[in-house]
Backbone bond lengths (Angstrom), bond angles and torsions (degrees), N, CA, C in turn:
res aa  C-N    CA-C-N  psi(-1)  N-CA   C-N-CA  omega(-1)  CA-C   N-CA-C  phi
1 X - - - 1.438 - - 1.535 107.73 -
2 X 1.258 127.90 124.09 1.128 122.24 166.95 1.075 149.60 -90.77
3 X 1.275 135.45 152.44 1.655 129.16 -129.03 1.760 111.23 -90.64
4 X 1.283 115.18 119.03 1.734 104.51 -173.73 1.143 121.69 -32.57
5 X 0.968 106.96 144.81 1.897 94.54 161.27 1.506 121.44 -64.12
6 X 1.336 110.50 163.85 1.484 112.17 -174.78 1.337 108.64 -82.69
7 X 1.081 118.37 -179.10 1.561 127.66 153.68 1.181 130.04 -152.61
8 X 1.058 108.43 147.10 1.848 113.67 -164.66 1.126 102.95 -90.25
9 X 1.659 83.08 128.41 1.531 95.89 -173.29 1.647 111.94 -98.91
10 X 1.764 103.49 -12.90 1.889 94.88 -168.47 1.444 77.29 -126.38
11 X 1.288 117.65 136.22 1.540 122.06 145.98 1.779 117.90 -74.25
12 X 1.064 114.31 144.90 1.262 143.94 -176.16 1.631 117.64 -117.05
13 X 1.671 123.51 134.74 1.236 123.45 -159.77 1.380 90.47 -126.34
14 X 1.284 137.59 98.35 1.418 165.91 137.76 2.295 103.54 -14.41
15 X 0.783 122.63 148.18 1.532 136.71 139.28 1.373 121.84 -128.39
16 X 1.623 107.13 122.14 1.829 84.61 176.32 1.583 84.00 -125.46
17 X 1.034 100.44 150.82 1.472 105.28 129.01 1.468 135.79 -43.07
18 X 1.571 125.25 172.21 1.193 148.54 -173.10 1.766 94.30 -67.39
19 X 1.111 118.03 -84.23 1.035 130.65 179.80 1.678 111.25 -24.77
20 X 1.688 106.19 -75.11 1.005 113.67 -167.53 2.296 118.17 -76.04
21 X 1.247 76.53 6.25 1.721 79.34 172.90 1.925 98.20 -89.64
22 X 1.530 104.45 -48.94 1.500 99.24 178.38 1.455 114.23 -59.39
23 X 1.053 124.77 -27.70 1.570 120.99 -173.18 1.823 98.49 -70.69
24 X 1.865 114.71 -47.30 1.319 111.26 160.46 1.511 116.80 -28.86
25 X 1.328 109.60 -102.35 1.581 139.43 177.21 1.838 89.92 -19.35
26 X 0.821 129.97 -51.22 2.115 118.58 -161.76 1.520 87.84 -85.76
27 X 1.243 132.35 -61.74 1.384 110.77 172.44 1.553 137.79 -37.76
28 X 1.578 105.23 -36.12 1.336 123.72 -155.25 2.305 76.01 -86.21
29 X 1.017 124.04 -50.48 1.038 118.20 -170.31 1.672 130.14 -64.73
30 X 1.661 79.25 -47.47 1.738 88.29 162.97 1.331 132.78 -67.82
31 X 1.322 120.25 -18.05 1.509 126.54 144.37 1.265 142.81 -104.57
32 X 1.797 116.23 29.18 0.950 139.97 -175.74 1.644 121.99 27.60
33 X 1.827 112.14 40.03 1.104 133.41 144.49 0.861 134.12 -89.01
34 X 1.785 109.76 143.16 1.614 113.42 171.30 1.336 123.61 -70.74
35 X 1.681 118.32 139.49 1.694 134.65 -139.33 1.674 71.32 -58.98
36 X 1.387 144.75 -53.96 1.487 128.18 -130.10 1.933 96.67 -71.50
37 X 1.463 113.04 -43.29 1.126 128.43 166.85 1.563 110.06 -41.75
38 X 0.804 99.43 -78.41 2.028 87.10 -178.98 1.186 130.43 -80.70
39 X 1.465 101.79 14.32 2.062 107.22 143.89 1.705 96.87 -101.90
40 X 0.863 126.58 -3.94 1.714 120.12 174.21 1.813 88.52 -66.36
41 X 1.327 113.61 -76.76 0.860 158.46 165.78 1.854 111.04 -0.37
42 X 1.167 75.76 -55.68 1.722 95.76 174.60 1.104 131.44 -106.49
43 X 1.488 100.05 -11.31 1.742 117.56 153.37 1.762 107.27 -60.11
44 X 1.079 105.94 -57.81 1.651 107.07 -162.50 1.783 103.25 -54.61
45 X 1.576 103.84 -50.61 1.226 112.47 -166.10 1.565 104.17 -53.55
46 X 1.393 107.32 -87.61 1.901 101.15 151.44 1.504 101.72 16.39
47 X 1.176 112.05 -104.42 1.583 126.57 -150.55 1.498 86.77 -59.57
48 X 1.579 146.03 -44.80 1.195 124.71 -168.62 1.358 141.41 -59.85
49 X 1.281 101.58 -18.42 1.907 151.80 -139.36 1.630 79.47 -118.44
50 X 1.618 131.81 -61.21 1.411 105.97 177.63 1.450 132.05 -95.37
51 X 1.385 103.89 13.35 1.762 118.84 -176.61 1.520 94.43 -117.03
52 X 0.957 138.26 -29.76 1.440 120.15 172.09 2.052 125.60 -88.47
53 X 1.073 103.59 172.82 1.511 86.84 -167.19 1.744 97.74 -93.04
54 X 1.282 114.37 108.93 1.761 125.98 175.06 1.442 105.34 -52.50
55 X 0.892 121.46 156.09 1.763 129.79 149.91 1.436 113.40 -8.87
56 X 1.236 120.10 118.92 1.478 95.52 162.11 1.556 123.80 81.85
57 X 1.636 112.38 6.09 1.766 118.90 -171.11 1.471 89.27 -95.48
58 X 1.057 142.89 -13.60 1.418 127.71 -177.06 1.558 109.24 -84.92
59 X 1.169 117.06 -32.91 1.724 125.96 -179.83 1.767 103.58 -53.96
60 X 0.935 110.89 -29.45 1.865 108.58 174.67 1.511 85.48 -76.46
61 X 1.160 159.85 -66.54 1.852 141.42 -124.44 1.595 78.12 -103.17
62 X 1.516 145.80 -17.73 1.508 136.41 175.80 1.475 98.27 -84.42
63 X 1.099 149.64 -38.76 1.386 141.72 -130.81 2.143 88.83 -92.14
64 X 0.827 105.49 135.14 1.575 104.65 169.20 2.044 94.64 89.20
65 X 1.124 132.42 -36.86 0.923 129.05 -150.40 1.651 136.76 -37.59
66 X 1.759 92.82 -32.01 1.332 125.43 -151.18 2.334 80.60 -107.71
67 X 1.160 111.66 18.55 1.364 101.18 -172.68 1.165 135.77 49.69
68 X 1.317 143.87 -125.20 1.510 162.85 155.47 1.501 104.12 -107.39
69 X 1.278 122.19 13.35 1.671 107.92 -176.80 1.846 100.58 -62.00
70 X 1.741 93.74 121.69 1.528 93.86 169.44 1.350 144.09 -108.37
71 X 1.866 88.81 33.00 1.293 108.52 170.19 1.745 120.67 -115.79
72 X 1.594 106.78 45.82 1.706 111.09 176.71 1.536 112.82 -83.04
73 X 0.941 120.32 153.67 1.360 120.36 161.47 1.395 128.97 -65.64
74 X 1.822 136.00 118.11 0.836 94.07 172.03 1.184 149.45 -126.65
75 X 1.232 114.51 62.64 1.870 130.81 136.40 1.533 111.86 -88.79
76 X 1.450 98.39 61.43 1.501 95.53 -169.97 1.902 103.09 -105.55
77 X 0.871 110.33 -13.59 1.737 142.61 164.83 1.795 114.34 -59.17
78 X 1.914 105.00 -55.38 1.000 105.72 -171.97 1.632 102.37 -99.80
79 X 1.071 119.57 4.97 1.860 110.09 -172.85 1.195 109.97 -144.08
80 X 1.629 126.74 15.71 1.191 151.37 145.01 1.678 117.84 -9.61
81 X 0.877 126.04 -41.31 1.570 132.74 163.57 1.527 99.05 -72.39
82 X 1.256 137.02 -63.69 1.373 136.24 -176.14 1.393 116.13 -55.15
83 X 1.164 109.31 -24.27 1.894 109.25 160.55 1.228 111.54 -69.50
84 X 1.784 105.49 -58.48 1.428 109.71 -154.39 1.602 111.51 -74.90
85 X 1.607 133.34 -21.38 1.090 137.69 141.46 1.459 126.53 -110.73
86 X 1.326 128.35 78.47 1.322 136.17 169.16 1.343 109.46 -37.24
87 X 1.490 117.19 153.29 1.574 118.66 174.34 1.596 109.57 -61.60
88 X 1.312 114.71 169.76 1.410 113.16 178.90 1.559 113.94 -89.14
89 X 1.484 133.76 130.26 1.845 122.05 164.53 1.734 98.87 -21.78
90 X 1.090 88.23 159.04 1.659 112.83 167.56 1.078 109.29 -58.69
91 X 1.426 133.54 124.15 1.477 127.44 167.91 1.777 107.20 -98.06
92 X 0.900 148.08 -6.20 1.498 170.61 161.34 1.517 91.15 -35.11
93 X 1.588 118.88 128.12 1.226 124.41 173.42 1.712 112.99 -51.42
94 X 1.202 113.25 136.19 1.395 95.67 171.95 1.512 130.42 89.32
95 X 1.548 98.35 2.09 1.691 113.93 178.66 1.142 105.15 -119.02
96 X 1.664 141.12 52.17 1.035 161.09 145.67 1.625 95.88 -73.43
């Protein structure tokens, strides 16, 4: 079953500029939505764009991670799996 539509319950009083009313109006046209709809529209995205993790948001909590330790390898970038899971000892009778 699909979900009613909403309805606005508070009106909101906008200022744009020149510029930014035409960037409205060609959007609002090129997707044959009403202007209030594609600031709805671009409200959500907005907020989605800064609550979700973008491209590339994890490289800030990696960057520094590994400290000043100044004993890394360095092809530690390109062989990074081969550190982080080394092969296993020999399990083969006799490879003790």
């Amino acid at each position: 079953m699909p979900k009613p539509p909403r309805r606005v319950r508070e009106p909101v009083q906008v200022y744009l500029d020149a510029e930014d009313r035409a960037i409205l109006r060609e959007i609002a046209e090129r997707t044959a939505l009403p202007q209030a709809e594609v600031l709805r529209r671009g409200l959500r995205r907005l907020a989605a764009d800064l609550t979700d993790n973008p491209p590339g948001a994890s490289l800030d909590r990696l960057i520094g991670a590994l400290g000043s330790a100044g004993n890394l390898p360095a092809d530690l970038a390109g062989r990074h799996d081969e550190y982080l899971y080394p092969p296993e000892a020999s399990s083969e009778p006799g490879g003790d």
